[in-house]
N, C-alpha and C positions, 0 to 999 in steps of 0.2 A: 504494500500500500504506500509505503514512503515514498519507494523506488518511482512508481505511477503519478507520486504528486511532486517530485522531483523534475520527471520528463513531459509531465503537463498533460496524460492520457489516462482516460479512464478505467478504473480497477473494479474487475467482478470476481467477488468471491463464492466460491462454491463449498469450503468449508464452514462445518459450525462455530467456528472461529465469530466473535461479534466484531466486526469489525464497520459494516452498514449500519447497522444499530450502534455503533461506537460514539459517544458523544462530540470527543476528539476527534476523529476521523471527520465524520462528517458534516464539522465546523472547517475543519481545515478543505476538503471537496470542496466545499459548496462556497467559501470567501474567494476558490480561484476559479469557482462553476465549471468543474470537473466532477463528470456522472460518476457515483461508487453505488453500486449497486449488491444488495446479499442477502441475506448470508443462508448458507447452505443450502443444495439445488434440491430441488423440489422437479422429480421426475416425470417424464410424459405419463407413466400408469403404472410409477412405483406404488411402494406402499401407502406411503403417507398419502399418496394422490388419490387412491380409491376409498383409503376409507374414510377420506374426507368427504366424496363423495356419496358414498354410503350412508353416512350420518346427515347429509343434506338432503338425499332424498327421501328418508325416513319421517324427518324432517317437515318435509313440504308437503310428503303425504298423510300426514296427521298422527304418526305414529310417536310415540313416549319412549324415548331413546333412556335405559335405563342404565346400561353398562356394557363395556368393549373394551377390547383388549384387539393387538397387530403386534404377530411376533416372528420379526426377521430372520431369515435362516441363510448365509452366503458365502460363498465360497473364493472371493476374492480379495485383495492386497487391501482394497475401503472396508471390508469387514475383517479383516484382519485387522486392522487399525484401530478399529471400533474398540475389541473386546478391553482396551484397555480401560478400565474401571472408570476414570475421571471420566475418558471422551465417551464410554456407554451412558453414562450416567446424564452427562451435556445434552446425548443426542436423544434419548430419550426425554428427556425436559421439555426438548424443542418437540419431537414430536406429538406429546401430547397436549400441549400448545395448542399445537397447528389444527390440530384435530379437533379440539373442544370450540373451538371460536363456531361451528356450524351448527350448534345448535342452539338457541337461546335461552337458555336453563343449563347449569350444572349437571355431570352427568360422570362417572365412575370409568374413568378411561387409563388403562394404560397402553404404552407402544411404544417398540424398540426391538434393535437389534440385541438378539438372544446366543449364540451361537456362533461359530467360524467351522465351515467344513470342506478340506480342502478338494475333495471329488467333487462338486459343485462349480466348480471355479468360478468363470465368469456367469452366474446364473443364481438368482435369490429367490430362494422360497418364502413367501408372506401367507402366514396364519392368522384370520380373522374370525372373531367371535364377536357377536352384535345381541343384546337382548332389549327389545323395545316392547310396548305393552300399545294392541291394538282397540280396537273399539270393541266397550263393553268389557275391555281389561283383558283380553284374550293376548296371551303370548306369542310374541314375533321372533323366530330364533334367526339369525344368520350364523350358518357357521360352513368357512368355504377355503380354499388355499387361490393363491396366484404364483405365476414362478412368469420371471424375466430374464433377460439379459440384460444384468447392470449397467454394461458398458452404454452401449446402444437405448437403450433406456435413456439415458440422460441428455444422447447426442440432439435431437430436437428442440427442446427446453434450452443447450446450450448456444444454437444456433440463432433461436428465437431472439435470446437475451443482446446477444450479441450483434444484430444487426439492428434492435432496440438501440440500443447502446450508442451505435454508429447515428441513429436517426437524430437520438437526442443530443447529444454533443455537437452535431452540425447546427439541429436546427430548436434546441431547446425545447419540446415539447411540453405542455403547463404539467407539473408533478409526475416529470418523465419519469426521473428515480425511482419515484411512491407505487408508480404505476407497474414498472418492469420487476420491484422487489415482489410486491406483490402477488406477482404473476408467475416468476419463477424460483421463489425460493421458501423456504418452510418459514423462515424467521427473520420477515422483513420487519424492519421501524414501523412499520403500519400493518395492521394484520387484514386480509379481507375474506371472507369466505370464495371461497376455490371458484362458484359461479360468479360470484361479480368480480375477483379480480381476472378472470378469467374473458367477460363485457368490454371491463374497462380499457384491458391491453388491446383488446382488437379495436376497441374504436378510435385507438390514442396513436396506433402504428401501424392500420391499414386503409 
């Protein structure tokens, strides 16, 4: 981040690292109006991305989101990195963050990388359990797996961001930053539920 406000170009961070959210940091961006945009990517249809999903359309369909749980399983160098106590502990923080904002009530969530398993490799399996209470109190169970490729997973989201990036810094977009953190990462300064910052970026950069 130095190095980027040093050479006058904008800096996207994809780690849980705060560094978008950084008080400092994005005083010092924003006095030379240099984009920083973050923190930690938030993937095309990784985990965090569905079951944010999940809980927004439960959501919208009337149903009483009681408790949930997403539990990462992967076999690559980012989940190997993960396992280490502090950064499991960080990411799961943000993840369950990211998650609770889509409903508007309190609700019994956790989520996180559980695991590191090297035959997996490039490939995460995400464990989802959902229990909501439907009309007349009747019981809504979700309980479903998803598996991806990490890599490629993220390659979309990073491209997105990135020629976001390129739009704003030329031509300043009104809360270009607000809008792109938003949109691609778990744990932007602003938090929005996944369908309206998902609105907002397409109407802001297409």
């Amino acid at each position: 981040a130095d190095a980027s406000l040093d050479a006058g170009l904008p800096f996207i961070n994809a780690t849980p690292t705060k560094i978008a959210s950084n008080d400092v940091f994005s005083k010092k961006f924003g006095e030379k109006k240099i984009p920083l945009v973050g923190d930690d990517l938030l993937s095309q249809l990784g985990g965090t991305a569905l079951h944010k999903g999940i809980i927004d359309f439960l959501v919208e369909r009337g149903a009483l989101v009681r408790k949930s749980y997403q539990l990462d399983v992967g076999g690559n160098k980012d989940t190997q990195n993960t396992m280490a106590e502090r950064t499991k502990m960080a990411k799961r923080k943000i993840k369950t963050k990211s998650i609770a904002i889509e409903a508007p009530y309190n609700f019994e969530s956790v989520a996180g990388t559980t695991e590191y398993t090297d035959f997996l490799r490039d490939s995460r399996n995400s464990y989802y359990w959902v229990s909501s209470e439907g009309f007349l109190g009747s019981n809504i169970v979700i309980d479903m797996m998803l598996q991806t490729s990490d890599g490629a997973n993220a390659g979309n989201v990073v491209l997105d961001v990135v020629r976001a990036v390129y739009a704003h810094h030329n031509r300043k977009v009104k809360n270009g930053c607000e809008l792109i953190c938003g949109y691609g990462f778990k744990d932007p300064p602003v938090k929005y539920k996944i369908r309206d910052a998902y609105r907002n970026f397409i109407e802001a950069f297409t």
